[in-house]
Structures are given as C-alpha cells and as structure tokens.
C-alpha positions as a Python dict, from the first residue, in 0.01 Angstrom:
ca = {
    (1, 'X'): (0, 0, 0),
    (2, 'X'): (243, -90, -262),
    (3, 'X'): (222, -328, -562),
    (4, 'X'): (482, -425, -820),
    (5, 'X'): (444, -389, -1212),
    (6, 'X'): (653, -621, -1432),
    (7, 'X'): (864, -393, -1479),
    (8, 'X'): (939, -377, -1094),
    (9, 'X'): (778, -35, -1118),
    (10, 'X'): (616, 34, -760),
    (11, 'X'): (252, 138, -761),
    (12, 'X'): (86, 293, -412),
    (13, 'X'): (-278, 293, -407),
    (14, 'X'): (-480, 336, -92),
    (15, 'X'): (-635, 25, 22),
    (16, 'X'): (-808, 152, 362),
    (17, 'X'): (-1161, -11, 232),
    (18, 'X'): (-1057, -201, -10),
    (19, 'X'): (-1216, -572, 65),
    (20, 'X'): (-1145, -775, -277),
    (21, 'X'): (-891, -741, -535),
    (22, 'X'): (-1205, -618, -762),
    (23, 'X'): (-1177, -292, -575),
    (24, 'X'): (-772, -330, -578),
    (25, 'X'): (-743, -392, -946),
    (26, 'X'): (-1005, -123, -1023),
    (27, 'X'): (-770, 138, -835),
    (28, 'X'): (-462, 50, -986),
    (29, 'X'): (-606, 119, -1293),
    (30, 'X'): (-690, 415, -1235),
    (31, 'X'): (-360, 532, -1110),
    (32, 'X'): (-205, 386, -1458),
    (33, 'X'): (-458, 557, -1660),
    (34, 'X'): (-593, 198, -1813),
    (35, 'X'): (-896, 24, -1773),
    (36, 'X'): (-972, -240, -1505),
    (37, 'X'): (-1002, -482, -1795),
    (38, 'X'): (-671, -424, -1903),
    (39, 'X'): (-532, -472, -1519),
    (40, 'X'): (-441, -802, -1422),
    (41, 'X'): (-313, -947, -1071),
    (42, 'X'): (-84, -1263, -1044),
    (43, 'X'): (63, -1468, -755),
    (44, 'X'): (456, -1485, -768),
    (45, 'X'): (339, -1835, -871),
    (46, 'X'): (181, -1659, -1193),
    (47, 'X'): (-186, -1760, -1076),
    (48, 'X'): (-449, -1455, -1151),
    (49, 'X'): (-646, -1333, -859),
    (50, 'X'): (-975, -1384, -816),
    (51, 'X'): (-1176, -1045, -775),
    (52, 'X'): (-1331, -1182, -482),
    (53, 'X'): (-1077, -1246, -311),
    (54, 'X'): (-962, -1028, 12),
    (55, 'X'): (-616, -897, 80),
    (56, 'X'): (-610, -1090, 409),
    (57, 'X'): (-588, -1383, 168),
    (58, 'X'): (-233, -1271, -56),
    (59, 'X'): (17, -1096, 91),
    (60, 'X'): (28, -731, -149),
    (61, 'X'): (427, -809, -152),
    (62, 'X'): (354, -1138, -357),
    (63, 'X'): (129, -988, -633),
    (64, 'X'): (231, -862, -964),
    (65, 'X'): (69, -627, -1157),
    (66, 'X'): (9, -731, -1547),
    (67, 'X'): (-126, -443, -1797),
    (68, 'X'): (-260, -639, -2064),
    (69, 'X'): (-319, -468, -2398),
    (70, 'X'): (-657, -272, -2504),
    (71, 'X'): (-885, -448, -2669),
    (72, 'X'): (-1002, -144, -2784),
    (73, 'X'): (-707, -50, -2954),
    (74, 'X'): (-729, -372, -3175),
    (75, 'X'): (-1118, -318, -3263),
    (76, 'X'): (-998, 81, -3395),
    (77, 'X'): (-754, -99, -3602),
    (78, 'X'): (-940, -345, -3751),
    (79, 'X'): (-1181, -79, -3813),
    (80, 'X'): (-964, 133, -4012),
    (81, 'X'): (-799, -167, -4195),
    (82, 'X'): (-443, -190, -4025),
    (83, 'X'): (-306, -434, -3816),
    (84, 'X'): (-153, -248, -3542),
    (85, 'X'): (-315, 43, -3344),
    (86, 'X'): (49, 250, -3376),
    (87, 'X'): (-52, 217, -3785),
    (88, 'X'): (-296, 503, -3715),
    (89, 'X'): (-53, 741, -3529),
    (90, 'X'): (10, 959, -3860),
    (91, 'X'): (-354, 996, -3962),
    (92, 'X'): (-523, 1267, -4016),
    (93, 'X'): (-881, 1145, -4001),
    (94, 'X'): (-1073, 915, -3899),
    (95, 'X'): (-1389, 809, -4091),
    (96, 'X'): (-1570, 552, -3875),
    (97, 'X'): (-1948, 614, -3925),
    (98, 'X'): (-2201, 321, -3837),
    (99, 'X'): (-1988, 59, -3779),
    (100, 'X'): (-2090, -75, -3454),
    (101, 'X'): (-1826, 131, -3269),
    (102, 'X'): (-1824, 97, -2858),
    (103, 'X'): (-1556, 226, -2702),
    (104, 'X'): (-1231, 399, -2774),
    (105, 'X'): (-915, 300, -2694),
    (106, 'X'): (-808, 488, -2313),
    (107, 'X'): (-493, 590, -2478),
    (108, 'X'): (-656, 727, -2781),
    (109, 'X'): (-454, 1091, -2742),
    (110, 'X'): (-197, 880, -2912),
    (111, 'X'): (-343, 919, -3240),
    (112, 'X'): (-206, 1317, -3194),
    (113, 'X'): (-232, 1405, -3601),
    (114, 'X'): (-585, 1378, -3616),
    (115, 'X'): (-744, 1669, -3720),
    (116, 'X'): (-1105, 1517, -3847),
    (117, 'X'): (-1283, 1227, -3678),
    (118, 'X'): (-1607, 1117, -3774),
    (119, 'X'): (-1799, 899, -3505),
    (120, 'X'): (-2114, 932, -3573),
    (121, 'X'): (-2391, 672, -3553),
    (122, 'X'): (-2224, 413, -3326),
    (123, 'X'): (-2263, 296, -2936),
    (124, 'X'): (-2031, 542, -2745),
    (125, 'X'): (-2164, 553, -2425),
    (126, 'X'): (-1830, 828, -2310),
    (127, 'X'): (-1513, 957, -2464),
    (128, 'X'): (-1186, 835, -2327),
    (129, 'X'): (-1051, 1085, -2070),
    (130, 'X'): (-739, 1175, -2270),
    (131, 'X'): (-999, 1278, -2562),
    (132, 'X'): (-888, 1616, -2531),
    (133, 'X'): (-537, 1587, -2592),
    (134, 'X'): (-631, 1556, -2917),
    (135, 'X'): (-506, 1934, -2952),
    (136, 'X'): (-466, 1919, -3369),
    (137, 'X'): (-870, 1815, -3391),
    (138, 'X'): (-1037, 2091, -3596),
    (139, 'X'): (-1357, 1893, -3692),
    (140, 'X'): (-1541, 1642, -3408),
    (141, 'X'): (-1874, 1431, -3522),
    (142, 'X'): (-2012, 1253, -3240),
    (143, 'X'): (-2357, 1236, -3419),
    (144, 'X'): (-2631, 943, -3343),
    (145, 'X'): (-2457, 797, -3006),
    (146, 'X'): (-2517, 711, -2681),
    (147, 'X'): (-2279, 995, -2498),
    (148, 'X'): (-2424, 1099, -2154),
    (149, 'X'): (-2124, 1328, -2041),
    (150, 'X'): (-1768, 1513, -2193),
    (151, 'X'): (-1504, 1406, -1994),
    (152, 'X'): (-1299, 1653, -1815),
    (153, 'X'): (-1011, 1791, -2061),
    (154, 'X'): (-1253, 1834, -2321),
    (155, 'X'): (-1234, 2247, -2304),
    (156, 'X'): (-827, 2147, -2411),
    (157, 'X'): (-976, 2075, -2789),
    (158, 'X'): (-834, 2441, -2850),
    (159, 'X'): (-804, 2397, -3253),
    (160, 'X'): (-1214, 2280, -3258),
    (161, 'X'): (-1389, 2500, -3530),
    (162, 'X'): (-1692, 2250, -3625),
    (163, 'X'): (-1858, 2035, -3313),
    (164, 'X'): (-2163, 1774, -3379),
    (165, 'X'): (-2288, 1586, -3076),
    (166, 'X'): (-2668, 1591, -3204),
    (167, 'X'): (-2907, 1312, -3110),
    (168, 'X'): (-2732, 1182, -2787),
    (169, 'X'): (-2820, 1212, -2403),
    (170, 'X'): (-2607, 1463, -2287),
    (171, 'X'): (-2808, 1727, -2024),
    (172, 'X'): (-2434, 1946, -1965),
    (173, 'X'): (-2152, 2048, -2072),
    (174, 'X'): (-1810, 2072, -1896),
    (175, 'X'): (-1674, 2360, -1728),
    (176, 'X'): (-1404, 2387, -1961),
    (177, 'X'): (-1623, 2407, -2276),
    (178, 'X'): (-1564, 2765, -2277),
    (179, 'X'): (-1205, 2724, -2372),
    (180, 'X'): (-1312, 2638, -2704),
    (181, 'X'): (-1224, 2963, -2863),
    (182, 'X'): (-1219, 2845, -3189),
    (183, 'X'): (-1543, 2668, -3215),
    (184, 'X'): (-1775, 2861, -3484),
    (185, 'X'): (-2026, 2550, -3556),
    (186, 'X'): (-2203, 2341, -3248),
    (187, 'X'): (-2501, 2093, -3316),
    (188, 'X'): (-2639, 2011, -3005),
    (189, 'X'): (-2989, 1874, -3139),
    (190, 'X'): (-3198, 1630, -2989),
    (191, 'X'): (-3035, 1582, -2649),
    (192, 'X'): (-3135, 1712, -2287),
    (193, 'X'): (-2997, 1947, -2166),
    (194, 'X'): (-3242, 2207, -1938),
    (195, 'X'): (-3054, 2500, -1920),
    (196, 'X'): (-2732, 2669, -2101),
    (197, 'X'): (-2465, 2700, -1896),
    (198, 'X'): (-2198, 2992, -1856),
    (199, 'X'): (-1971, 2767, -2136),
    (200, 'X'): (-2163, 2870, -2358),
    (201, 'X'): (-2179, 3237, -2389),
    (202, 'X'): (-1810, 3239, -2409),
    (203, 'X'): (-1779, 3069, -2716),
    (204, 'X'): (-1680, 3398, -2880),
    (205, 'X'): (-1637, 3290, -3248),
    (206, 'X'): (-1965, 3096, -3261),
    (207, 'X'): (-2144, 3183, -3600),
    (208, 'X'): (-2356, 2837, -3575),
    (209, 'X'): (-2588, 2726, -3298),
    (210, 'X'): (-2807, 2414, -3329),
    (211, 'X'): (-3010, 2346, -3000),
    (212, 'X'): (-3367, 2156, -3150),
    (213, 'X'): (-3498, 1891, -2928),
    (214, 'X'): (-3369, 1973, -2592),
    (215, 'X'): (-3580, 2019, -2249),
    (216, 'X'): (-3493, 2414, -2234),
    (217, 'X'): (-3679, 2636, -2019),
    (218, 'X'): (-3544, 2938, -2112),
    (219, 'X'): (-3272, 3162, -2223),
    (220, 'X'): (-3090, 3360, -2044),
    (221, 'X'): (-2982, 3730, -2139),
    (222, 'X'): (-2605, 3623, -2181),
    (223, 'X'): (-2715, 3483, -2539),
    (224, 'X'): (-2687, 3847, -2657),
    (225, 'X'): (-2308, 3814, -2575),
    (226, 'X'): (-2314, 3547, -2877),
    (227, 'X'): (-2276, 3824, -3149),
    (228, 'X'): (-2044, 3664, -3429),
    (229, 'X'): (-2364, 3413, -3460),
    (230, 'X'): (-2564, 3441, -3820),
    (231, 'X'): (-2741, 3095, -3749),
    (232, 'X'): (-2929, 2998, -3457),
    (233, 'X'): (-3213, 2664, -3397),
    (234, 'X'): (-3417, 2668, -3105),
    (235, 'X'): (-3694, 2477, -3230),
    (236, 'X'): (-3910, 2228, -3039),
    (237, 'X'): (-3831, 2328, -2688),
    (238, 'X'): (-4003, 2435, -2333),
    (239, 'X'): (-3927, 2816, -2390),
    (240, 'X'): (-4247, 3092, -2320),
    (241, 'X'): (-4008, 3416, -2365),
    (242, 'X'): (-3742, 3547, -2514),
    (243, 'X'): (-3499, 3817, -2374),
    (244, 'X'): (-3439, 4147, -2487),
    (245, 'X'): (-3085, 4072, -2491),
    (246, 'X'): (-3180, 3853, -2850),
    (247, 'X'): (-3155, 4181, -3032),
    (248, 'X'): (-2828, 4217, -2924),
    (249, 'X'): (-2741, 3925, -3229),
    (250, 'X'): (-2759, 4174, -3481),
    (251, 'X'): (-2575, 3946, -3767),
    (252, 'X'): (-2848, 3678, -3729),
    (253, 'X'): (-2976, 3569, -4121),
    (254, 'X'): (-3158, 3238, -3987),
    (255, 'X'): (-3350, 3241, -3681),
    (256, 'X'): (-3603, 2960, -3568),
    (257, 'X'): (-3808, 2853, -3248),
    (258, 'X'): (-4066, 2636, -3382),
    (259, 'X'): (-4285, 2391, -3137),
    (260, 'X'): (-4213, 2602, -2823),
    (261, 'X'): (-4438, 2776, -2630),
    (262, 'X'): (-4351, 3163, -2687),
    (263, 'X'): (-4663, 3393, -2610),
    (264, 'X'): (-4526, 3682, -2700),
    (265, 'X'): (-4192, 3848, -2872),
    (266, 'X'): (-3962, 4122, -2732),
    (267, 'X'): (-3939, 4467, -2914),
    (268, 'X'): (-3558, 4415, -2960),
    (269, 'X'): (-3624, 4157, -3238),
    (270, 'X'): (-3640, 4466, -3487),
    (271, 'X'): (-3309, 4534, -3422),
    (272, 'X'): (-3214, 4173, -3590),
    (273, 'X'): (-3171, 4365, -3904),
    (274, 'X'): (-2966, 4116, -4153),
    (275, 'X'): (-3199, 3839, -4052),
    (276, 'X'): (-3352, 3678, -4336),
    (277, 'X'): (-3541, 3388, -4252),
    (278, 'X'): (-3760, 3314, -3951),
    (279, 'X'): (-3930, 3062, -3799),
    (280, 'X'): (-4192, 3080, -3555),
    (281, 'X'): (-4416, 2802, -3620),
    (282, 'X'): (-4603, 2592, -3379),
    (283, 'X'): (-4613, 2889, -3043),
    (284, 'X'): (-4873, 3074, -2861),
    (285, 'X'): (-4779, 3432, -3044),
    (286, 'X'): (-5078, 3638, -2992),
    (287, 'X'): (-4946, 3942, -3128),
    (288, 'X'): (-4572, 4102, -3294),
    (289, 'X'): (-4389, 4354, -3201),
    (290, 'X'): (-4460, 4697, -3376),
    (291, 'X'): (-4070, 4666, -3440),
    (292, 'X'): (-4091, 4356, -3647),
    (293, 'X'): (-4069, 4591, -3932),
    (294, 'X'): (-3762, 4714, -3891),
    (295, 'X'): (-3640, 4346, -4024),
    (296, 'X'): (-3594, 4496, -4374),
    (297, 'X'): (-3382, 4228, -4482),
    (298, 'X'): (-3638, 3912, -4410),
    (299, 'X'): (-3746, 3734, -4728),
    (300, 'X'): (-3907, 3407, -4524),
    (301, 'X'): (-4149, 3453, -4246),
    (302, 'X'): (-4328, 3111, -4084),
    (303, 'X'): (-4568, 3221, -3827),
    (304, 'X'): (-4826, 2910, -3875),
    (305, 'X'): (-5026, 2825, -3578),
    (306, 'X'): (-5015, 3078, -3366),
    (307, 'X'): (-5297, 3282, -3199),
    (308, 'X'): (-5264, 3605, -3394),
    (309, 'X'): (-5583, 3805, -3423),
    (310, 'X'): (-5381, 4122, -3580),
    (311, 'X'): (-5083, 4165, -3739),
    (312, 'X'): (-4906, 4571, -3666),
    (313, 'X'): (-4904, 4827, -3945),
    (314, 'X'): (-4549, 4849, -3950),
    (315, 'X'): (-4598, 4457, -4061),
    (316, 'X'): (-4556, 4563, -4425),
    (317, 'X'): (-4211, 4735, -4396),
    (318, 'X'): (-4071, 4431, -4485),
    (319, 'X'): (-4000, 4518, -4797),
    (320, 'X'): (-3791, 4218, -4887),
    (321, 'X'): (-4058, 3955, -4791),
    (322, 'X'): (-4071, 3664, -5033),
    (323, 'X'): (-4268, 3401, -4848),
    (324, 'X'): (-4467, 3439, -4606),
    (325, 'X'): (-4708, 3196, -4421),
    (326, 'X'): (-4945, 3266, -4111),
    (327, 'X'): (-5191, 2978, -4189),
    (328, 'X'): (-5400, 2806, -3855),
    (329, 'X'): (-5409, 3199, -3705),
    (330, 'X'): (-5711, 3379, -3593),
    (331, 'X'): (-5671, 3715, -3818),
    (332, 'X'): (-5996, 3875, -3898),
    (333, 'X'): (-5824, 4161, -4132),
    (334, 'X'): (-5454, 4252, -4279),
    (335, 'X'): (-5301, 4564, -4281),
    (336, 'X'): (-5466, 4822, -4543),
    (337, 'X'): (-5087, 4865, -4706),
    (338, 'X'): (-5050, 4511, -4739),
    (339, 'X'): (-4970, 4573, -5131),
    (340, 'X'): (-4628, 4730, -4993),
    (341, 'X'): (-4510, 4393, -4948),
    (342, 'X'): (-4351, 4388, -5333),
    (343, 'X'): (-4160, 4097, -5310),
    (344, 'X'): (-4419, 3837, -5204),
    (345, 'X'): (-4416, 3577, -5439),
    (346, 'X'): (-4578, 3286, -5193),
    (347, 'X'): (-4849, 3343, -4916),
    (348, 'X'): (-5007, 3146, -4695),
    (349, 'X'): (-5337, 3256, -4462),
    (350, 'X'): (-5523, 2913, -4441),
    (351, 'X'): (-5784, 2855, -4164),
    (352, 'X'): (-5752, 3194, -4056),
    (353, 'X'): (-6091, 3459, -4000),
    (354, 'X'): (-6054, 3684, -4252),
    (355, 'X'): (-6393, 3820, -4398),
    (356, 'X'): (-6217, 4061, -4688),
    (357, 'X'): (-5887, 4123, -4830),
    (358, 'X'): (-5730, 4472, -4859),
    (359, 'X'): (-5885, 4718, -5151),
    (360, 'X'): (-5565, 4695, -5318),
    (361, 'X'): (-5417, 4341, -5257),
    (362, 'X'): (-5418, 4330, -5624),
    (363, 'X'): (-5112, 4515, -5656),
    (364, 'X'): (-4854, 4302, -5516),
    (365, 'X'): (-4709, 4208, -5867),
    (366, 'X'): (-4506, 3900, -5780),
    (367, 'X'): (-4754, 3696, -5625),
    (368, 'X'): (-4767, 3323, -5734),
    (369, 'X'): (-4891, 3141, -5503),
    (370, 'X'): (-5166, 3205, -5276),
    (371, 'X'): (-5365, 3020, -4992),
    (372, 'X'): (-5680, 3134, -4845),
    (373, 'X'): (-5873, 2819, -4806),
    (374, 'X'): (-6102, 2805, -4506),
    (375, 'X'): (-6165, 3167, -4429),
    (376, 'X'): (-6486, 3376, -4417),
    (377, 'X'): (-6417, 3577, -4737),
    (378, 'X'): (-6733, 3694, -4870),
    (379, 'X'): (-6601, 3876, -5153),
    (380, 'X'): (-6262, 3988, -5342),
    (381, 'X'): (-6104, 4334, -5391),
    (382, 'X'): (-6195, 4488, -5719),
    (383, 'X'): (-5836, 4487, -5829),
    (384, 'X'): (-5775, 4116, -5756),
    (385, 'X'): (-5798, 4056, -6185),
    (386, 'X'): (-5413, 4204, -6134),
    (387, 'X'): (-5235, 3919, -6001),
    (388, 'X'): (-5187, 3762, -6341),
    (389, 'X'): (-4832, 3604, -6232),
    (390, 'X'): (-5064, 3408, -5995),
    (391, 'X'): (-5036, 2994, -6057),
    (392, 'X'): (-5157, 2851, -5767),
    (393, 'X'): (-5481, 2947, -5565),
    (394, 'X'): (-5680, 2815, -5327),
    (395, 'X'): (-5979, 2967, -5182),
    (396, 'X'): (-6216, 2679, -5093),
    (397, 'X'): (-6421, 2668, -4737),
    (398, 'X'): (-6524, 3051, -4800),
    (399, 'X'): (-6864, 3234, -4843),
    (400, 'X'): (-6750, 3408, -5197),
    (401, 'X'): (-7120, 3495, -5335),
    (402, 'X'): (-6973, 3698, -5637),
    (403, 'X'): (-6690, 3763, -5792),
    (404, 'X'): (-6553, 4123, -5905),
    (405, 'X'): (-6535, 4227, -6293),
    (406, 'X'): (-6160, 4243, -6445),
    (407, 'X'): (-6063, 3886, -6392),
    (408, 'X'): (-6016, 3823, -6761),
    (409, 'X'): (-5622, 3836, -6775),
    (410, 'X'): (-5618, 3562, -6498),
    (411, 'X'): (-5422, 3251, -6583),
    (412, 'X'): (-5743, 3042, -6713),
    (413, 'X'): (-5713, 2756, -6444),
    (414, 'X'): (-5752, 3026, -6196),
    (415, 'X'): (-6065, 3206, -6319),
    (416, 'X'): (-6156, 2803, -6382),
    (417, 'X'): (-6092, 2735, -6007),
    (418, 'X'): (-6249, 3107, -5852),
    (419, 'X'): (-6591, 3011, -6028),
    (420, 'X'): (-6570, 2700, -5880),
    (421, 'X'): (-6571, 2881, -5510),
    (422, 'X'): (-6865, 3073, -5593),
    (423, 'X'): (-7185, 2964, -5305),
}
C-alpha cells in the first residue's frame, strides 16, 4: 500500500497484517531509515492518527506522512555545546564520557570526519544501524554501557585500530567483525559472551586481546592463528584447558588466566618464548609442563593457589625470573638448582608444605624479598647467612628449632625477626 510524504514522495510498505497505524507508522519508518518516534501520520485535515486506530478507519490515500526531527540529534548537540546537530559534521572527535548519554542520533553516519569517539560510561542500550559508516573512525570507546548487540554494518569500521566495549552485555559479535583488518587493540572485559566466534581469529593485526569476565568455556585451536598478538587477558573465566595451538602465539610478553579453572597446561606453552609475564593465579594447576623452561624470557610468574605438589627441574631455566609467587600451593620440596634462578629479587611460597629449602638457596644473590610464612620448615640451609640484599622476610607458622651459623652479615632486622621464629 502506498502513503504520501510531504514532499509528495510515495512510500509502499506492506500492510497485509497490519491492524493499527502503530504497526503502519512503525513500518514506514523503517523503510525511511528513522525512528517510529520521528514518524508521524496526519489526516488531509492535518489531524495525527491515533496508533490504535485501524486502516478500515482512514482511507491510506488521505494520510500524510510527517518525519519530524530527531530528538536525538538535538541531545548530541547540546552535549557537545552547539546548537545545531550539522555543527558537528567537521569533527574529529567526540568526547562524551558520563554524561547521561541514551541514544544516538539514527542518522549519526552523518558526522563522517570522526575519527575518535569516546562513549563510555553512559546508557546505550544499541548503536544506530548506520554506526558503521563511520568509515574514518580509528579509535571506538563504548566502555561502561548497556550495549547488548553490534548492529549489522559494524565489520564496515575498516580504519578501527583501538576497540573498547568492556563492561557491557554483549554475548556475540557480528558476522562482519572479521572485516576489521585494522583492529590491533579489543577490550572485551566483563561482558558474556560463551564462546569466540570465527570473527575473531581473523582479526589478523590484533596485538591486544582483553577477554576478563566473560562466561567462556573454552578456546578453540584457531587462537593460534592470532600470531601478531603480544598481549592477551583471559582471566576470571569457565576455561579447564588450554590448546596446544596457544604455543603457536610465539610474540606473547603478557599472558594471564587467573580465576579459571585450568587443571593442567599444554607442553606448547614453552614455545611462548618472548613472554614475560604470566599469570596463573586462582586454577586447579596440579603440575607444569617440563617445557615451562624453555620461557627464558619470563621475569613475572603468579602461580598462587593452585594445587602444585612439585614444580619440574627444568623449572629453574628461567633464567630471567624476577618475581615469582606460588603461595596457597601444596609443594613439599623445590628443585635442588633452585639457586640458578639469578634474577629473583621477590619470592613468594606462603602456606605451602615445604619441610627444607635447597642446600644452596643461599646463593641467589638478588633476593629481597622473601615469604615463607606457614610452612613446615624445620631448619635453614647452611648458606642462608648469604642473602644479605634480603629486606623483607617472613617465616612465621614454621617449626624452625635452630638456626644455622653465618647469619652475621644479615640486615639486623632480619637476624632480629629469624630469632624471633625460633620454637
């Protein structure tokens, strides 16, 4: 059926079941790429139509279509200080954090010099359809809203290099997020998505990958197609295993998957030989790889609470090891080359089972910090009166009965605090 615009510009929609000019207003809209709000219907006689009312009441040859302008439109302007929403059509950014944002204007692909928009804490509950015509946008934050989908188009943001959607409700992405070529930094924290879908893996220049706080299961071997990426957060999801196909990411430097529920690692991870900090707090890790020392390059090393009993020999090729801490563990011993580890400066092996320390822990000549409170140490390797760069130590909650001779060059407050230990 047709209906006439102002302009005397015919519009055909299909009114087959359409019972009130709700439904009729609704579809016009959509044919003119507005908003229902923004569609109005008048008799000849300039009276608006009631959305209850039926076409069996007005003839569709006596109604006029009225496209009123977006509110939306005016609330951006006001926003950014102008008067008139064409004012913004030569900006180049848009800086509208917090500020009570709800929607943006349908016609939004106007504003076609953009090339930075910040949205972030505000109320957007979706992104205009024409979002992605948008085509000079290099940097998108979409941080701290209320976004449940992408809308279709979005894959057209060709020029994207830096993406933040973190702490929304989004559980997918669109099919054409893979055309995102560009994009090298995606925050995708605290949202819910499930599973990663075949978008992903195709983001080819991706060096940045922030997925924390999501509901994922697993991941699937096609992350080891993700090779330009040095950064990648997994922390605090559902995953038990990792694939092979991690090892794959051989220019990782910062790995983490804190708060999952990972029992074990593959043997591939030694291949991730530029990593340098990792994460692996907060899992069910009963053992590590024998590989794990192949990561030459790691100077940070969280394995807290865990269910480690052991840790492999090859543990102490990490030669570059600076911090290390595998407190709330259940290791009974340490590797008798522990002293290879050079670098340590900081380590960590709180309520753990240890009942002695290896003969020549004294020799790691960097240590400064050290934690072994709650243990079942009954006595300390002769060469422990070595560490004199030591500062910090804690070794409450053992059984130390004695201590050994050569402690003299200890830092006084920690011969103070070892004789305080003594049963």
């Amino acid at each position: 059926m047709e209906f006439f615009q102002v302009s005397g510009k015919r519009v055909r929609i299909d009114t087959a079941d359409a019972d009130t000019f709700r439904m009729v207003r609704s579809r016009i809209a959509e044919v003119l790429d507005t908003s229902a709000e923004c569609t109005e219907l008048l008799t000849l006689a300039g009276e608006k139509l009631s959305d209850t009312q039926s076409l069996e009441d007005v003839g569709p040859i006596s109604v006029t279509v009225v496209i009123l302008a977006d509110p939306a439109e005016a609330v951006l302007a006001g926003l950014c200080g102008v008067e008139l929403f064409a004012d913004l059509f030569t900006r180049t950014s848009l800086e509208l954090p917090s500020t009570g944002l709800a929607a943006l204007p349908r016609n939004v692909a106007r504003l076609a010099a953009l090339t930075d928009v910040d949205l972030s804490g505000n109320e957007l509950v979706s992104l205009p359809g024409s979002f992605g015509l948008l085509s000079s946008l290099t940097s998108l934050n979409c941080m701290g809203n209320l976004l449940v989908s992408l809308p279709d188009g979005f894959g057209q943001l060709t020029s994207l290099t830096e993406l933040v959607l973190n702490d929304n409700q989004l559980t997918s992405l669109p099919q054409d997020f893979r055309q995102l070529a560009g994009l090298s930094d995606l925050f995708f924290r605290d949202n819910r998505l499930s599973l990663l879908s075949e978008s992903f893996w195709q983001l080819a220049s991706l060096t940045t990958l922030g997925l924390t706080n999501n509901q994922l299961i697993s991941l699937p071997h096609e992350v080891g197609k993700l090779t330009t990426l040095t950064t990648l957060h997994v922390d605090d999801n559902w995953l038990v295993s990792l694939p092979d196909a991690l090892g794959q990411l051989t220019r990782l430097t910062a790995l983490r998957f804190r708060g999952n529920g990972l029992v074990s690692l593959p043997n591939s991870f030694g291949q991730l030989s530029s990593l340098k900090s990792l994460v692996l707090t907060d899992n069910h890790l009963a053992s590590l790889p024998n590989s794990s020392g192949q990561m030459t390059s790691i100077n940070t090393l969280f394995l807290a609470n865990n269910e480690l009993v052991s840790l492999p020999n090859e543990f102490v090729h990490m030669a570059a090891l600076s911090t290390l801490c595998l407190g709330g563990n259940r290791l009974a011993s340490l590797p008798d080359d522990f002293r290879l580890l050079a670098c340590l400066t900081s380590v960590v092996f709180d309520e753990n089972r240890l009942v002695s320390l290896p003969i020549c822990f004294g020799q790691l000549p960097s240590l400064i910090a050290l934690f072994l409170k709650n243990n079942k140490l009954v006595s300390l390797p002769d060469d422990f009166g070595l560490l004199t760069t030591l500062t910090v130590l804690n070794l409450s909650g053992n059984q130390l009965a004695s201590l050994p001779a050569g402690l003299t060059n200890l830092k006084p407050r920690i011969l103070e605090g070892l004789y305080r230990t003594l049963k």
